[in-house]
CHARMM-style PDB file with segment names, atoms N, HN, CA, C and O in Angstrom:
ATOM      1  N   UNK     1     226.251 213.448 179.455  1.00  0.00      PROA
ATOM      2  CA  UNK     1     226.364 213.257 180.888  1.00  0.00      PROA
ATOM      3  C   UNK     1     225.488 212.066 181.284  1.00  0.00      PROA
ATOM      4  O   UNK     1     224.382 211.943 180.757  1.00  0.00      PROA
ATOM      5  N   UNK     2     225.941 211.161 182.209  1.00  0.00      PROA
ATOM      6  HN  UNK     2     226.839 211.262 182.637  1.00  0.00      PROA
ATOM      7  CA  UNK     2     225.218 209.992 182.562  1.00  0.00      PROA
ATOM      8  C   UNK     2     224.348 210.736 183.941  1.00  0.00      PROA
ATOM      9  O   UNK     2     224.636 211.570 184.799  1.00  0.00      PROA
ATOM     10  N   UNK     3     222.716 209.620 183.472  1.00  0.00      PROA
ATOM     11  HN  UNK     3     222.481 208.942 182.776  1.00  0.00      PROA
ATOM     12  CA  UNK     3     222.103 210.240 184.825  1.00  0.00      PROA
ATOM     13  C   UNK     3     221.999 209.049 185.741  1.00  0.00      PROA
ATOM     14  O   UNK     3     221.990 207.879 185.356  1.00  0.00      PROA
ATOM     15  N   UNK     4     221.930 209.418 186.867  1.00  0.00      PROA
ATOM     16  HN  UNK     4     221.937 210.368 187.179  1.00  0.00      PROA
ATOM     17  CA  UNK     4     221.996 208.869 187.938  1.00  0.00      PROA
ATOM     18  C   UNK     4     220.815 208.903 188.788  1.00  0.00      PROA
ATOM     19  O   UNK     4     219.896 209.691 188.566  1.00  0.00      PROA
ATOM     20  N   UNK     5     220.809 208.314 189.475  1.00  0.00      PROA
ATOM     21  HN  UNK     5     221.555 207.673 189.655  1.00  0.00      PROA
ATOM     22  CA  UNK     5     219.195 207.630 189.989  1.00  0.00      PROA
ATOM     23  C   UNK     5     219.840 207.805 192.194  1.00  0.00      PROA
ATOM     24  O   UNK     5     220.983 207.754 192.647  1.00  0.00      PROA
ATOM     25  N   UNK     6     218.532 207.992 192.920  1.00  0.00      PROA
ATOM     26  HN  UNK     6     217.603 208.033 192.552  1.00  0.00      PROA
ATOM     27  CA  UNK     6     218.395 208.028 194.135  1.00  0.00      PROA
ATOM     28  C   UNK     6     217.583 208.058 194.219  1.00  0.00      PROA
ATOM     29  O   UNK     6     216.664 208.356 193.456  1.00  0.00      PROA
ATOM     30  N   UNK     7     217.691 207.491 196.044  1.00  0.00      PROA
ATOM     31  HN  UNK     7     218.437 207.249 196.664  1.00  0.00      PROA
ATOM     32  CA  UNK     7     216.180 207.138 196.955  1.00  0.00      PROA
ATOM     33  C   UNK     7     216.609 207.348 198.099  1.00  0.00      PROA
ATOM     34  O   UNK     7     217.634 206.859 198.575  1.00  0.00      PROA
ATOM     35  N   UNK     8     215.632 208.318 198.788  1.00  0.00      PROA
ATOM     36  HN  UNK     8     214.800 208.715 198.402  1.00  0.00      PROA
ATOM     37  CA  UNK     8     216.050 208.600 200.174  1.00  0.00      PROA
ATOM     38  C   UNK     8     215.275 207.427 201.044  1.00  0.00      PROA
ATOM     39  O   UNK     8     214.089 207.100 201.092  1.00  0.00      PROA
ATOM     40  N   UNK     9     216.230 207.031 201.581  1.00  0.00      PROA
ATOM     41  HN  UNK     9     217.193 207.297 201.542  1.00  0.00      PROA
ATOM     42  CA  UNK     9     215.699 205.918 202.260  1.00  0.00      PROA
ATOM     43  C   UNK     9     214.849 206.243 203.737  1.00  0.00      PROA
ATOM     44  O   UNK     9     213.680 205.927 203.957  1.00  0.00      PROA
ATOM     45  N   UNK    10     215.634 206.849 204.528  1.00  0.00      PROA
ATOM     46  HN  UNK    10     216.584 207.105 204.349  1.00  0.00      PROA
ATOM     47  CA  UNK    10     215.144 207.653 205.593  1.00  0.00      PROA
ATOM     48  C   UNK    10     215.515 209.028 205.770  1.00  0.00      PROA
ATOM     49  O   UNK    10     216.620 209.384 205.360  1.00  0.00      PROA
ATOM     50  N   UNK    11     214.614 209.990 206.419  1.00  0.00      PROA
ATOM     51  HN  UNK    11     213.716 209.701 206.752  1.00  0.00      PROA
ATOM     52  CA  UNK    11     214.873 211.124 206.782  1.00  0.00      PROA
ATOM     53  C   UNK    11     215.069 211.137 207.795  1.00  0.00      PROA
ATOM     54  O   UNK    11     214.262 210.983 208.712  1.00  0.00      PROA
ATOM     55  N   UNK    12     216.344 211.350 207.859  1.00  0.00      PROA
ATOM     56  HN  UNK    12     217.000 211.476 207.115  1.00  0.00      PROA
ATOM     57  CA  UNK    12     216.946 211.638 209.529  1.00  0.00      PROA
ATOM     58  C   UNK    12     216.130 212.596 210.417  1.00  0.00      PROA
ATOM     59  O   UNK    12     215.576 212.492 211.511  1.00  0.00      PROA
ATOM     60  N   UNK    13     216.344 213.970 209.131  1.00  0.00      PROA
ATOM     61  HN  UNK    13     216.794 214.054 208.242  1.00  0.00      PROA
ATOM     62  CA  UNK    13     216.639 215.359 210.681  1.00  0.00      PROA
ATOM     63  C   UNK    13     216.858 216.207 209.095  1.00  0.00      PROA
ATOM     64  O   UNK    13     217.420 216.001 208.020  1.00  0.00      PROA
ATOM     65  N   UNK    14     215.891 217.427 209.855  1.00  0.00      PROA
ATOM     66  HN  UNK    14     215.434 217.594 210.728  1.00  0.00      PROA
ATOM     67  CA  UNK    14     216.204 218.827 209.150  1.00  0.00      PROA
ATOM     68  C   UNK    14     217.428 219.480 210.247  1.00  0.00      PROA
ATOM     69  O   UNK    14     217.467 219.524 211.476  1.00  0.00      PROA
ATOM     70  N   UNK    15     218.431 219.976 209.128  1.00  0.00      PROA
ATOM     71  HN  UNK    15     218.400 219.940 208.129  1.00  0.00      PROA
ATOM     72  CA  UNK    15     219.811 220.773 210.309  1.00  0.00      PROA
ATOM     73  C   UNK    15     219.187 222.336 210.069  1.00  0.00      PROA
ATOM     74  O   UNK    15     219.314 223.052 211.062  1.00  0.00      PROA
ATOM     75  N   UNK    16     218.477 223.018 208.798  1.00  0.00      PROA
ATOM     76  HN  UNK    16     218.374 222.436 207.992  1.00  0.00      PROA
ATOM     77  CA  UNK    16     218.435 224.446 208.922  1.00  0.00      PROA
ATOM     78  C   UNK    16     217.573 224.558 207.932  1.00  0.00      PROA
ATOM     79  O   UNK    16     217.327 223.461 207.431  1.00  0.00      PROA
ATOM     80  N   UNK    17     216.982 225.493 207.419  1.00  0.00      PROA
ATOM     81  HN  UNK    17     217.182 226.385 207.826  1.00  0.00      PROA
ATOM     82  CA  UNK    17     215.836 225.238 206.304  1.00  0.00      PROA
ATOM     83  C   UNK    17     216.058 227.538 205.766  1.00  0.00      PROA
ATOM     84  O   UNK    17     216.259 228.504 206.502  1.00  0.00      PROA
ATOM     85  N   UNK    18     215.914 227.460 204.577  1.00  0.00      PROA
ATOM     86  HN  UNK    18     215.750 226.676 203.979  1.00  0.00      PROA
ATOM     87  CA  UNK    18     216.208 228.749 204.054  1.00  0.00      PROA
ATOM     88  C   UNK    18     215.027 229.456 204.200  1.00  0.00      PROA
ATOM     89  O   UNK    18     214.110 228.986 204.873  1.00  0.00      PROA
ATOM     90  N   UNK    19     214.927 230.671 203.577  1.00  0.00      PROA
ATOM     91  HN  UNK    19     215.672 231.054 203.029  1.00  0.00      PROA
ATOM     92  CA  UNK    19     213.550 231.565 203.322  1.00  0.00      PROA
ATOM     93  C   UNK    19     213.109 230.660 202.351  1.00  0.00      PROA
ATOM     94  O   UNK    19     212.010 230.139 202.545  1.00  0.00      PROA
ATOM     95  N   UNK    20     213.937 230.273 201.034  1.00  0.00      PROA
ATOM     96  HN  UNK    20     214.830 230.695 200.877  1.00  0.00      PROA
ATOM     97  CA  UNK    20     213.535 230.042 199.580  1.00  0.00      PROA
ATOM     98  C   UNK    20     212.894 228.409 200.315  1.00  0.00      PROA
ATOM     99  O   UNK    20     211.866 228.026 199.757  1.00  0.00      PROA
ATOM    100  N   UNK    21     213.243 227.789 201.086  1.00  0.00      PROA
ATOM    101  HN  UNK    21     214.079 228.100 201.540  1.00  0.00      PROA
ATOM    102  CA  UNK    21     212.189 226.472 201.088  1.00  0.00      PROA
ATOM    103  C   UNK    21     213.295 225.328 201.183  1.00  0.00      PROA
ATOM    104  O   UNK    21     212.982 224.209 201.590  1.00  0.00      PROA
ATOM    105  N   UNK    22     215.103 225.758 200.648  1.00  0.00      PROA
ATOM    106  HN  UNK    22     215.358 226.667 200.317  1.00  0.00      PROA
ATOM    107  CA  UNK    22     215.612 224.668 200.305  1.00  0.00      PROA
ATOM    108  C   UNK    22     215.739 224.488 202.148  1.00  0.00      PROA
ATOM    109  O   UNK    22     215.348 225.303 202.983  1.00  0.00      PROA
ATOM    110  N   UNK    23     216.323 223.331 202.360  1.00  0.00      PROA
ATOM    111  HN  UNK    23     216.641 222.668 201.681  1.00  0.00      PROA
ATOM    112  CA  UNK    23     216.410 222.592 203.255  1.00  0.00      PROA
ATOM    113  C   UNK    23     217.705 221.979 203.732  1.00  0.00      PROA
ATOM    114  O   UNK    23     217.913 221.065 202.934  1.00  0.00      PROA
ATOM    115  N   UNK    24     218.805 222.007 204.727  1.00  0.00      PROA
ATOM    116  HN  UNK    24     218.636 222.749 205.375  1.00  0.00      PROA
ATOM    117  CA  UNK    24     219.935 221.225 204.580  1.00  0.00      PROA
ATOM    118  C   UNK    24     219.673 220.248 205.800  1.00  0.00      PROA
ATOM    119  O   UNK    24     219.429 220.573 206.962  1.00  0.00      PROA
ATOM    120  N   UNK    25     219.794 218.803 205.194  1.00  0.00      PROA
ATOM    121  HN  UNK    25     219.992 218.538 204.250  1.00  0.00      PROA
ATOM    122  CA  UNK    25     219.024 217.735 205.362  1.00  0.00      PROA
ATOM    123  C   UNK    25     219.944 216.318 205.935  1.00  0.00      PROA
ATOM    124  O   UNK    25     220.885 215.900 205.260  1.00  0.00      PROA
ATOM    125  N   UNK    26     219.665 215.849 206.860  1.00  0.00      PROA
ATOM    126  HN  UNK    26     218.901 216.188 207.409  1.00  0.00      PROA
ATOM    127  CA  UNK    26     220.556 214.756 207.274  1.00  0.00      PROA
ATOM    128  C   UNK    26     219.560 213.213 206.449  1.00  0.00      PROA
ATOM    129  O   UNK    26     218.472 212.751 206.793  1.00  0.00      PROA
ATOM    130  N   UNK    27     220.201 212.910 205.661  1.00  0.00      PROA
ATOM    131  HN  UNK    27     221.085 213.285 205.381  1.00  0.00      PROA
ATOM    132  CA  UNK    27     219.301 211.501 205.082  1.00  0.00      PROA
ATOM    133  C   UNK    27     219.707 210.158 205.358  1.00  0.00      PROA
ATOM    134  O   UNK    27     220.273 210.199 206.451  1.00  0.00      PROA
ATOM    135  N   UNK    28     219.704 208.908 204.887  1.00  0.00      PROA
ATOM    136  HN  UNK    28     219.244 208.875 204.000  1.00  0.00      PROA
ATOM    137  CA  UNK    28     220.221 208.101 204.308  1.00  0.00      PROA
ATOM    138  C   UNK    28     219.629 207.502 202.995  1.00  0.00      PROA
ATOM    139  O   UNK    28     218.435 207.230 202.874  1.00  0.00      PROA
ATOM    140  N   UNK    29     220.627 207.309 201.959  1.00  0.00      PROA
ATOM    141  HN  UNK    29     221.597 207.531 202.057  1.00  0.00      PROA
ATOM    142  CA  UNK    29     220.533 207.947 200.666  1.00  0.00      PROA
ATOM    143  C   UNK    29     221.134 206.552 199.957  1.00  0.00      PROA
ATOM    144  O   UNK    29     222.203 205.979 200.170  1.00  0.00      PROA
ATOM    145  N   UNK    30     220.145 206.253 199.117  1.00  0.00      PROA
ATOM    146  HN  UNK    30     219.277 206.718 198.944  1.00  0.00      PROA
ATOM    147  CA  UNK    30     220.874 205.052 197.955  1.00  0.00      PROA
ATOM    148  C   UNK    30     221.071 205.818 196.856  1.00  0.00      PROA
ATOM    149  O   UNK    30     220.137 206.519 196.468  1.00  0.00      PROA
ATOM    150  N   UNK    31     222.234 205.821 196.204  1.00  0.00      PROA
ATOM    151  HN  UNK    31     222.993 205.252 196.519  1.00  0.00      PROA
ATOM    152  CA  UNK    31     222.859 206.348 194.820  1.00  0.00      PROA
ATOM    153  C   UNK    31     223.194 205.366 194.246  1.00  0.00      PROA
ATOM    154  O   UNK    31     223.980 204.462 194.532  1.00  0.00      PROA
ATOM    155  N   UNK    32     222.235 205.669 192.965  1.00  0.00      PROA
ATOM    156  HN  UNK    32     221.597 206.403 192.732  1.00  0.00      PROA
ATOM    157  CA  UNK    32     222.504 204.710 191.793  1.00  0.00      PROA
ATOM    158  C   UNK    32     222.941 202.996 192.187  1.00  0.00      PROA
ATOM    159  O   UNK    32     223.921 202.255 192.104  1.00  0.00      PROA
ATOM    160  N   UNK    33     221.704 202.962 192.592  1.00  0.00      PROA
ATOM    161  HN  UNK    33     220.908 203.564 192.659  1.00  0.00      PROA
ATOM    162  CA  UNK    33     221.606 201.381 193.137  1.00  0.00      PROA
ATOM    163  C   UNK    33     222.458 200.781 194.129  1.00  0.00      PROA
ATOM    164  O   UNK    33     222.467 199.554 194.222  1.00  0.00      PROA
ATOM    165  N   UNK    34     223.361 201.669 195.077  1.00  0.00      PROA
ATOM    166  HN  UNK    34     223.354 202.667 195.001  1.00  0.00      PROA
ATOM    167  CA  UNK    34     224.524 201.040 196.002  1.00  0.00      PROA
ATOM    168  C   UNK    34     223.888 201.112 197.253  1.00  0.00      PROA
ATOM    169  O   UNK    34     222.762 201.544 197.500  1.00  0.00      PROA
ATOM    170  N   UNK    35     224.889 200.555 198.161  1.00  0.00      PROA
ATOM    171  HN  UNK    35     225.803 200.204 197.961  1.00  0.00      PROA
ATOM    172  CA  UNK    35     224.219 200.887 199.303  1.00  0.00      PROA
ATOM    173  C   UNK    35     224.109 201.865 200.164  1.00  0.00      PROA
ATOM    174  O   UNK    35     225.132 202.531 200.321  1.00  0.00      PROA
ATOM    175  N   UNK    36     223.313 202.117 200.686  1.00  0.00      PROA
ATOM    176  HN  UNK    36     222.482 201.576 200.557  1.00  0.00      PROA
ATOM    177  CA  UNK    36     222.901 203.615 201.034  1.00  0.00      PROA
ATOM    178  C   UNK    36     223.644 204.269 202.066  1.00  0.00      PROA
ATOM    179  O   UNK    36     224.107 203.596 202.987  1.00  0.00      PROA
ATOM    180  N   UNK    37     223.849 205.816 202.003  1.00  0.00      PROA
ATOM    181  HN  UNK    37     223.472 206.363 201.256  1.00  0.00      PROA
ATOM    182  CA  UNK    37     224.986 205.821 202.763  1.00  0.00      PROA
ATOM    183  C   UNK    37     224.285 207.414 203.577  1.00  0.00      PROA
ATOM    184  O   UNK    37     223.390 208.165 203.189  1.00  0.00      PROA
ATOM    185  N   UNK    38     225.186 207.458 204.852  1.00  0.00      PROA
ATOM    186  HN  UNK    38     225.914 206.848 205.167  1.00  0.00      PROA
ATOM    187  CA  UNK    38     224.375 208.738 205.185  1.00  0.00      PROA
ATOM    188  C   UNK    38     224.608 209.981 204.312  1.00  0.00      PROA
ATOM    189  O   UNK    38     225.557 210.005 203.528  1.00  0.00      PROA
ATOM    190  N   UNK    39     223.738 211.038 204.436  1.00  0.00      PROA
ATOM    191  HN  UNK    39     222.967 211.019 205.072  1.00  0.00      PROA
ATOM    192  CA  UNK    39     224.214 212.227 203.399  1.00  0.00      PROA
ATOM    193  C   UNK    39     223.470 213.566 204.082  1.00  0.00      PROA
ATOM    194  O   UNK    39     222.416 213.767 204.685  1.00  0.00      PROA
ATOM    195  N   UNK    40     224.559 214.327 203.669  1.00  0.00      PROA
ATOM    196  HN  UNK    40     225.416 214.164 203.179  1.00  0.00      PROA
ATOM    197  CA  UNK    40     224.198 215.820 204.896  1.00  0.00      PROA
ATOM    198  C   UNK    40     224.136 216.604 202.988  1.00  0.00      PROA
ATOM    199  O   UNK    40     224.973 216.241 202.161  1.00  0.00      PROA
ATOM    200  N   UNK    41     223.226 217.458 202.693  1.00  0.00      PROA
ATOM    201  HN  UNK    41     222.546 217.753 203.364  1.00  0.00      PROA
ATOM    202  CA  UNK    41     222.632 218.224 201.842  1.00  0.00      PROA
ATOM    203  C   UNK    41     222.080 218.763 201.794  1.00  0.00      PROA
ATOM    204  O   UNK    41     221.270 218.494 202.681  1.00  0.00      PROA
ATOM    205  N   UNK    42     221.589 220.118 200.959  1.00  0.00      PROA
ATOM    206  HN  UNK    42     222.247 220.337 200.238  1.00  0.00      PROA
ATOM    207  CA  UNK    42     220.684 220.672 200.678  1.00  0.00      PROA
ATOM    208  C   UNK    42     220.025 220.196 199.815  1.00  0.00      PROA
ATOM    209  O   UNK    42     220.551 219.780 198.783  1.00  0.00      PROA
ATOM    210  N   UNK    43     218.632 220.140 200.043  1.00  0.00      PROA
ATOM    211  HN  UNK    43     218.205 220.478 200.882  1.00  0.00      PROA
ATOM    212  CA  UNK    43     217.719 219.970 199.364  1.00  0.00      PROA
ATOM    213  C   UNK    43     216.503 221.004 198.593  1.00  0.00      PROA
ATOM    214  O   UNK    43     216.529 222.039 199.259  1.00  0.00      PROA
ATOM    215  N   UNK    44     215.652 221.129 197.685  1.00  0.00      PROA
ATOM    216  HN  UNK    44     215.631 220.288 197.144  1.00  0.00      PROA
ATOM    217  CA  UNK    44     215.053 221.987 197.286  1.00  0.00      PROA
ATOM    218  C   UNK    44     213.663 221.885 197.658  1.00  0.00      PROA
ATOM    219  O   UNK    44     213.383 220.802 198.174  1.00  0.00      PROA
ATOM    220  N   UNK    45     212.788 222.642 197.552  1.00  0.00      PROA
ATOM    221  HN  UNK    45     213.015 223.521 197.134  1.00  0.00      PROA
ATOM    222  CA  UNK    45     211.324 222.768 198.568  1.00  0.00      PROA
ATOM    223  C   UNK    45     210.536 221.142 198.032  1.00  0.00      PROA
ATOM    224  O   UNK    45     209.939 220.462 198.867  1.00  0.00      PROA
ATOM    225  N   UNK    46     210.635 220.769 196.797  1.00  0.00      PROA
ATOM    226  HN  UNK    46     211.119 221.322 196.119  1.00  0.00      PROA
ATOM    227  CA  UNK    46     209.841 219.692 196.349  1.00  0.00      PROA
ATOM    228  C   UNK    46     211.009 218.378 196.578  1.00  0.00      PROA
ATOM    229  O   UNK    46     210.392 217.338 196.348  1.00  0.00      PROA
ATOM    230  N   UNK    47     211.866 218.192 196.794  1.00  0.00      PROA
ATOM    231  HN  UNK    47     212.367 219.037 196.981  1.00  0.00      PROA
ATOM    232  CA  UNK    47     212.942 216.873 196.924  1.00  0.00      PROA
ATOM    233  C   UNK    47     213.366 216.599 195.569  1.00  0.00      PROA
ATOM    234  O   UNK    47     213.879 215.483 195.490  1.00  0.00      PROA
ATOM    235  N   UNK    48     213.326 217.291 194.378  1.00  0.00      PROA
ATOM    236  HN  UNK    48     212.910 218.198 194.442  1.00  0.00      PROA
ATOM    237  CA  UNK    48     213.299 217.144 193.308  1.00  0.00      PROA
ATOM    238  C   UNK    48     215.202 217.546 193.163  1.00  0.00      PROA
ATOM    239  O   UNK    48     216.065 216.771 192.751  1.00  0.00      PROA
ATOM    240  N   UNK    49     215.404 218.998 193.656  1.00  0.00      PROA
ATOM    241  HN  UNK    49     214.703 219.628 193.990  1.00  0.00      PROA
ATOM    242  CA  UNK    49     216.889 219.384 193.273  1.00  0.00      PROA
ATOM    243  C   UNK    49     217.741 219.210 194.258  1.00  0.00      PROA
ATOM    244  O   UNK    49     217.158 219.202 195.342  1.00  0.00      PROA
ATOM    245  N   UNK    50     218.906 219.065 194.336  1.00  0.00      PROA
ATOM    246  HN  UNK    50     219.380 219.072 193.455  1.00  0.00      PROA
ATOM    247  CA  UNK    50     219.810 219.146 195.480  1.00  0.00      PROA
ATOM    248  C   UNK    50     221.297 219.712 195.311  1.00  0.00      PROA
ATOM    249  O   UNK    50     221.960 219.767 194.275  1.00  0.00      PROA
ATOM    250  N   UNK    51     221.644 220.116 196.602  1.00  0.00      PROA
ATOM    251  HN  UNK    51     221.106 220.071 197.444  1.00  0.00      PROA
ATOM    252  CA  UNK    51     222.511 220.742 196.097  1.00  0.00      PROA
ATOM    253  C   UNK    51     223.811 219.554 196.331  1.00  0.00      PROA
ATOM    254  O   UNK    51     223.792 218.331 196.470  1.00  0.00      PROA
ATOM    255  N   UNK    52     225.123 220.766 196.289  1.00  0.00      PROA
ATOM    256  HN  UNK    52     225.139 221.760 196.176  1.00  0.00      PROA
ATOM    257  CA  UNK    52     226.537 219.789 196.676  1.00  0.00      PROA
ATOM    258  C   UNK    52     226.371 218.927 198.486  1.00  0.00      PROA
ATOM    259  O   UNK    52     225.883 219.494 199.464  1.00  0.00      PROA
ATOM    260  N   UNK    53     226.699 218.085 198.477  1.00  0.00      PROA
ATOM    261  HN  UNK    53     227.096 217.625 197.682  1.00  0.00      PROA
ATOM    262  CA  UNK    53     226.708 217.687 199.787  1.00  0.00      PROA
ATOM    263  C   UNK    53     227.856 216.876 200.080  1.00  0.00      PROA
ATOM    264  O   UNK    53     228.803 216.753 199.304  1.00  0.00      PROA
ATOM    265  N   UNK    54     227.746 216.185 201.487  1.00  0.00      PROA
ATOM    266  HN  UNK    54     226.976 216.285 202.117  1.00  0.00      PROA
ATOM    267  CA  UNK    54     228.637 215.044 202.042  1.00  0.00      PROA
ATOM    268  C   UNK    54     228.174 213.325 202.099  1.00  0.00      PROA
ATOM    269  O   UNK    54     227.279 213.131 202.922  1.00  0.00      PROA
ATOM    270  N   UNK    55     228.591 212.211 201.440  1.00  0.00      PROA
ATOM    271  HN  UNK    55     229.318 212.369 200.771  1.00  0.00      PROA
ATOM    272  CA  UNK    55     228.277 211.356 201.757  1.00  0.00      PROA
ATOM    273  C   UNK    55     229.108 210.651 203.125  1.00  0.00      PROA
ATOM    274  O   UNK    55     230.295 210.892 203.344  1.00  0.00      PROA
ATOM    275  N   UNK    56     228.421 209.909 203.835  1.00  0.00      PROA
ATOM    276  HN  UNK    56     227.457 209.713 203.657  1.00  0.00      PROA
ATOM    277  CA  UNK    56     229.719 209.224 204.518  1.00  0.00      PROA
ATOM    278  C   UNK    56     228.641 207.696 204.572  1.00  0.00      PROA
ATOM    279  O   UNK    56     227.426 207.576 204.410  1.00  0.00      PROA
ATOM    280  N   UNK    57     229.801 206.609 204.893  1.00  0.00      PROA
ATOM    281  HN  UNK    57     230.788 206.707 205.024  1.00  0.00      PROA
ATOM    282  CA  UNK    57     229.664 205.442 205.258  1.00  0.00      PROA
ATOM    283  C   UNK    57     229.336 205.435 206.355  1.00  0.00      PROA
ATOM    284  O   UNK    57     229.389 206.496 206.978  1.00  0.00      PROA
ATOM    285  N   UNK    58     228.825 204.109 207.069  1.00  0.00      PROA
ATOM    286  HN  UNK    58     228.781 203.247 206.563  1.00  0.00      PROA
ATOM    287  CA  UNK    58     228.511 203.853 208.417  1.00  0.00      PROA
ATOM    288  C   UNK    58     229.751 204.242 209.072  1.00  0.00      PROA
ATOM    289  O   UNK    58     229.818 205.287 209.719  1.00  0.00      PROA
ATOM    290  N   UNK    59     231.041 203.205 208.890  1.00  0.00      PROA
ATOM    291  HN  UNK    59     230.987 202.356 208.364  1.00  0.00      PROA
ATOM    292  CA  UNK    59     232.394 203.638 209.022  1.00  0.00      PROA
ATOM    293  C   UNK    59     232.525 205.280 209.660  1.00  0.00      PROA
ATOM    294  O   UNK    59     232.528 205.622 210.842  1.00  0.00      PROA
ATOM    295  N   UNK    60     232.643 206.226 208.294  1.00  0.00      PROA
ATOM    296  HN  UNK    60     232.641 205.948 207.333  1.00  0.00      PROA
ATOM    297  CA  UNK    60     233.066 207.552 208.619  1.00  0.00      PROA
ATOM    298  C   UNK    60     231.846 208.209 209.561  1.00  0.00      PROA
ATOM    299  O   UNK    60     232.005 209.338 210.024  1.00  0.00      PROA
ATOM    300  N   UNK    61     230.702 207.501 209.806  1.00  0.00      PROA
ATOM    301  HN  UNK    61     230.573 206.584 209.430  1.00  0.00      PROA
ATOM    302  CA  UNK    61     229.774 208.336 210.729  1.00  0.00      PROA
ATOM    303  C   UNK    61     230.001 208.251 211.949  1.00  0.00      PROA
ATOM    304  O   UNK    61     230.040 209.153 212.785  1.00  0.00      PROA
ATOM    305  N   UNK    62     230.250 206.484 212.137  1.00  0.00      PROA
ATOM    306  HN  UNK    62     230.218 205.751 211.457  1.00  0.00      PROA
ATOM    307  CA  UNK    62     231.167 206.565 213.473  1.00  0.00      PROA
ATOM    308  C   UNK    62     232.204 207.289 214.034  1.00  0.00      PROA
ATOM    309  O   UNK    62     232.203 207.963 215.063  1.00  0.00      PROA
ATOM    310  N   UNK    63     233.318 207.016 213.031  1.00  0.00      PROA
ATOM    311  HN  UNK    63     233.318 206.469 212.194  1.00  0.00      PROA
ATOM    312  CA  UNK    63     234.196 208.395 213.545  1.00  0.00      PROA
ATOM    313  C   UNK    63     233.974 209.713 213.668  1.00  0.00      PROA
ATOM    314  O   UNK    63     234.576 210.361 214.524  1.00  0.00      PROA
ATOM    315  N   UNK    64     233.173 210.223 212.914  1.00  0.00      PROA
ATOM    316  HN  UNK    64     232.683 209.697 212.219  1.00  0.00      PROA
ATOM    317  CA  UNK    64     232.732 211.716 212.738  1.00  0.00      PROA
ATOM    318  C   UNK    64     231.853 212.031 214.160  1.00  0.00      PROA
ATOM    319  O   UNK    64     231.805 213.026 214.884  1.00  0.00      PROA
ATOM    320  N   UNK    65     231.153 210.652 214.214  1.00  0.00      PROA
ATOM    321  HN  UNK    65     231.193 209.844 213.627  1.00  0.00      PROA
ATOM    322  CA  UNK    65     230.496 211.185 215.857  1.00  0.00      PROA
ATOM    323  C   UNK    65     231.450 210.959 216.764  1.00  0.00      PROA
ATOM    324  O   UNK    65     231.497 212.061 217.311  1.00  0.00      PROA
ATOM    325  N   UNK    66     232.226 210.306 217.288  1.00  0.00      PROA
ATOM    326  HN  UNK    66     232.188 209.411 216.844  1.00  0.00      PROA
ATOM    327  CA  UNK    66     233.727 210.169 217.702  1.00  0.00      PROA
ATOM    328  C   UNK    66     234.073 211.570 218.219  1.00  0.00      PROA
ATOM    329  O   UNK    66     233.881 212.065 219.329  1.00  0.00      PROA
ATOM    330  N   UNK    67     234.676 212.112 217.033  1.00  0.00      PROA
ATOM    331  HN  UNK    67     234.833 211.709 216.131  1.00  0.00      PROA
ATOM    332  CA  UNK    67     235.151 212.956 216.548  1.00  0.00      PROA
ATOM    333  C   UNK    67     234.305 214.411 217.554  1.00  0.00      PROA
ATOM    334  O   UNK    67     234.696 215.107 218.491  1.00  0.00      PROA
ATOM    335  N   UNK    68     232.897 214.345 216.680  1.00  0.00      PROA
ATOM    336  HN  UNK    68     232.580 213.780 215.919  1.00  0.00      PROA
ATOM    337  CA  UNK    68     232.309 215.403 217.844  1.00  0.00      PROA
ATOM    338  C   UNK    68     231.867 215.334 219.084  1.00  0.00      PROA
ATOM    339  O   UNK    68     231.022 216.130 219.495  1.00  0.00      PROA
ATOM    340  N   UNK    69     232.356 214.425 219.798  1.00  0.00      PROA
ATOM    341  HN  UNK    69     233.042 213.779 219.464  1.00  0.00      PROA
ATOM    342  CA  UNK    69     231.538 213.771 220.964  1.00  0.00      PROA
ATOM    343  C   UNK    69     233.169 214.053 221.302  1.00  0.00      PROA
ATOM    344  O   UNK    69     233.418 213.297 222.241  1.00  0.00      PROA
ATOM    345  N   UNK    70     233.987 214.558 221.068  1.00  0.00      PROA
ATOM    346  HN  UNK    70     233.785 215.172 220.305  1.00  0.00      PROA
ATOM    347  CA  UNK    70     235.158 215.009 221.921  1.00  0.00      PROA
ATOM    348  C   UNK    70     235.560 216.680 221.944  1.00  0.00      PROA
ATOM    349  O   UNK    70     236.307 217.227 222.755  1.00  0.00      PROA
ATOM    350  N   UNK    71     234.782 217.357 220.724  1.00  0.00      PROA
ATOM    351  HN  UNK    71     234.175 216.912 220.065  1.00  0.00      PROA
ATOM    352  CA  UNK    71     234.801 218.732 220.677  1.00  0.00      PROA
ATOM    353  C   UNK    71     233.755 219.448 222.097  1.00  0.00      PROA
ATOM    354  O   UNK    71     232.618 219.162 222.470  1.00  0.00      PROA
ATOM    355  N   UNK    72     234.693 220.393 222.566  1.00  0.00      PROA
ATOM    356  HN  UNK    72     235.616 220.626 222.263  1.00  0.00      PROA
ATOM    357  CA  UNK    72     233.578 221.401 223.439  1.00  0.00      PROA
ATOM    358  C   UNK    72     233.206 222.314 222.717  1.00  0.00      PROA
ATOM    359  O   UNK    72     234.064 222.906 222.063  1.00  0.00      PROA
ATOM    360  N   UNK    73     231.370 222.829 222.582  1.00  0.00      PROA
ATOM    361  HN  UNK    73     230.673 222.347 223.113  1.00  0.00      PROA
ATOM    362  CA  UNK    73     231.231 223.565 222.061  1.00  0.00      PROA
ATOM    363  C   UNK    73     230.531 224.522 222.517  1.00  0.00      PROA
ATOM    364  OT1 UNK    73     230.332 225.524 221.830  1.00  0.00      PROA
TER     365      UNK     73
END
């Protein structure tokens, strides 16, 4: 398996945080040397593990806020 390398560039915003410590985390995130993109994840108490998440581009963040900036909630 190839490993892969990241750097959280900025920390946005904690969205919810568990008993166990993990964290689901709004970032912006460089993977494996590209350019950094936003990323909604869980994270683990030390920043060390993470779980499955969402990347999006500047692009899809725009729309996605779009998107919720027309939902009533």
């Amino acid at each position: 398996m190839s490993e892969f390398k990241f750097e959280i560039i900025k920390k946005m915003g904690v969205l919810s945080k568990s008993s166990s410590g993990w964290a689901k985390e709004f970032n912006l995130v460089r993977w494996n040397d590209r350019d950094p993109k936003y990323d909604i994840r869980d994270w683990g108490p030390d920043g060390g593990k993470m779980g499955k998440g969402v990347t999006l581009s500047k692009e899809e963040l725009l729309a996605l806020k779009e998107l919720l900036n027309t939902m009533e909630l």
